[in-house]
C-alpha positions in Angstrom: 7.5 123.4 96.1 9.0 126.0 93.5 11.2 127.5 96.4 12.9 124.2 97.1 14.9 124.2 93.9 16.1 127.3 94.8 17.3 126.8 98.3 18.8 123.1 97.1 20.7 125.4 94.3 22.0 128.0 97.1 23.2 125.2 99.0 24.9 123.5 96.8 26.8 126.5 95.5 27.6 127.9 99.2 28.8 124.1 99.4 30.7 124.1 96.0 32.2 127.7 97.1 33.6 126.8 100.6 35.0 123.1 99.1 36.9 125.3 96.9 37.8 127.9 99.4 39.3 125.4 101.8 40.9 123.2 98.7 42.5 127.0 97.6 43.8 127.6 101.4 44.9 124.3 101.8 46.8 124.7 98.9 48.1 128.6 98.9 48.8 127.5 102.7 51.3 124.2 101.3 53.2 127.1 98.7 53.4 129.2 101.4 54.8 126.3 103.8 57.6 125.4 101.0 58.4 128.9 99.9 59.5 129.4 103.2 61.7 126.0 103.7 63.3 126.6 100.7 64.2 130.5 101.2 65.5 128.9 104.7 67.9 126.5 103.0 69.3 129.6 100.9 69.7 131.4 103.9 71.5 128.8 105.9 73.7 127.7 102.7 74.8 131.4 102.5 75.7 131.8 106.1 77.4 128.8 106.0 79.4 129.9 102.7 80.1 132.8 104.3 81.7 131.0 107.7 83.3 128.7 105.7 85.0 131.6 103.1 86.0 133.3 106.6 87.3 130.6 108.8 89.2 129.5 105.5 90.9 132.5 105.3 92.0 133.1 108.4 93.6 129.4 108.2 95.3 130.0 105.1 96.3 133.4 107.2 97.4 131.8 110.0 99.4 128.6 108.2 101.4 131.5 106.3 102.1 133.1 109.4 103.5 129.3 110.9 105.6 129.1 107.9 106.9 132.8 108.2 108.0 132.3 111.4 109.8 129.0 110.5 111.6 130.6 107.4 112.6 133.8 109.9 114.2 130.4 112.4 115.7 129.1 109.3 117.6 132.6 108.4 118.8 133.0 112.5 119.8 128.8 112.7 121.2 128.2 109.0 124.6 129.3 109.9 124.8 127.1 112.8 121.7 124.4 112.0 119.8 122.9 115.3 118.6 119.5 115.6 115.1 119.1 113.9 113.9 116.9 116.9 115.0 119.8 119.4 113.7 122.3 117.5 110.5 120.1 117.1 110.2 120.0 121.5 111.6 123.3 121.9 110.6 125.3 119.1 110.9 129.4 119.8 108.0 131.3 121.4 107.0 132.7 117.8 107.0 129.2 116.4 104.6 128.0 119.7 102.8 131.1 119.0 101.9 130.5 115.6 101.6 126.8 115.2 98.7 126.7 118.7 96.8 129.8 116.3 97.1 127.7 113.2 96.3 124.2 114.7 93.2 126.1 116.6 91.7 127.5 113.0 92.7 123.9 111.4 89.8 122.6 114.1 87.4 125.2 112.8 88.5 124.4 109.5 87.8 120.5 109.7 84.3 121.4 111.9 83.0 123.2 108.8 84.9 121.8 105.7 83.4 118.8 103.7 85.3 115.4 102.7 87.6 116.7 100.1 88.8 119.6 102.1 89.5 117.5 104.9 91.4 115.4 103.5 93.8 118.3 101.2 93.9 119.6 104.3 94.9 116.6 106.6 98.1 116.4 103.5 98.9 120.1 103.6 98.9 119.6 107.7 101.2 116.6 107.7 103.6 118.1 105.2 103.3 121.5 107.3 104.3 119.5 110.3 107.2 118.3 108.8 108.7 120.8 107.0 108.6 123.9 109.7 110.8 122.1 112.5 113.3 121.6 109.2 113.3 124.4 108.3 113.0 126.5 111.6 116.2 124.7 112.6 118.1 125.8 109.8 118.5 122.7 107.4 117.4 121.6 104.2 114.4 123.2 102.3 114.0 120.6 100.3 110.1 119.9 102.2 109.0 123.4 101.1 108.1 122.3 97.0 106.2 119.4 98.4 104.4 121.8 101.2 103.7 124.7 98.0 101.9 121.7 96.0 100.0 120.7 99.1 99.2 124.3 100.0 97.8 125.2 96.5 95.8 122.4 96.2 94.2 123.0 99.8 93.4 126.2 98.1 92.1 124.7 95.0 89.4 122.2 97.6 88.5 126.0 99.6 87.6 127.4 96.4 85.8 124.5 95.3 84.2 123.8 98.3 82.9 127.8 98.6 81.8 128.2 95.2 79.9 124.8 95.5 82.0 123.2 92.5 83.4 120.4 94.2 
């Protein structure tokens, strides 16, 4: 009967020991599980940072290129104006050119942008789409103040929007 103590007391401890064990893996295992979801979410919010800072660019790229070719229409026509509607049907292969490139990034912009940036850029688009057959036909400027406003604050909303300070 002396022995019995014993073997209860080696029991109980290898019992005690693996509870422990499998609370300690359980546990470690859980750390583990969330260390991992949370360096994914870093990873994904800096990928999509870095799409959004590159598609953003290449927007503002390709909306400055739009405009430069409707200022270089406005120095041919502003001897001899066109009408803005005609201009607007017809506009010159460099104006097509430019304004399919910047309406195809403005999709890509919208896919990734969040609710402020959509909607500075919906306003910098609609003043953009009015001002280039103006001005491409060679009449008044008078759009482009309203369209610098539009454009900087469009800026302003990419900035925010990639530094994550909106």
């Amino acid at each position: 009967m002396t022995g019995w103590p014993t073997v209860i007391g080696t029991l109980g401890g290898v019992a005690v020991t693996a509870l422990l064990g499998l609370v300690t893996a359980y546990l470690t295992h859980r750390w583990q599980q969330e260390r991992v979801r949370q360096e994914q979410q870093i990873v994904s919010h800096r990928e999509l940072r870095a799409a959004r800072r590159d598609v953003y660019a290449r927007y503002l790229v390709s909306a400055q290129h739009a405009f430069d070719a409707a200022k270089a229409q406005y120095l041919a026509n502003r001897d001899q104006p066109r009408d803005p509607a005609e201009f607007t049907t017809d506009p010159p292969e460099e104006m097509r050119v430019a304004i399919a490139a910047n309406e195809a990034l403005r999709v890509e912009v919208m896919l990734l942008a969040g609710e402020p940036l959509r909607a500075a850029l919906e306003a910098y688009d609609r003043g953009l789409w009015r001002l280039w057959p103006v001005l491409g036909s060679g009449n008044d400027r008078s759009f482009q103040s309203d369209s610098t406003r539009r454009y900087h604050r469009l800026v302003q909303a990419m900035h925010d929007e990639v530094t994550g300070t909106h």
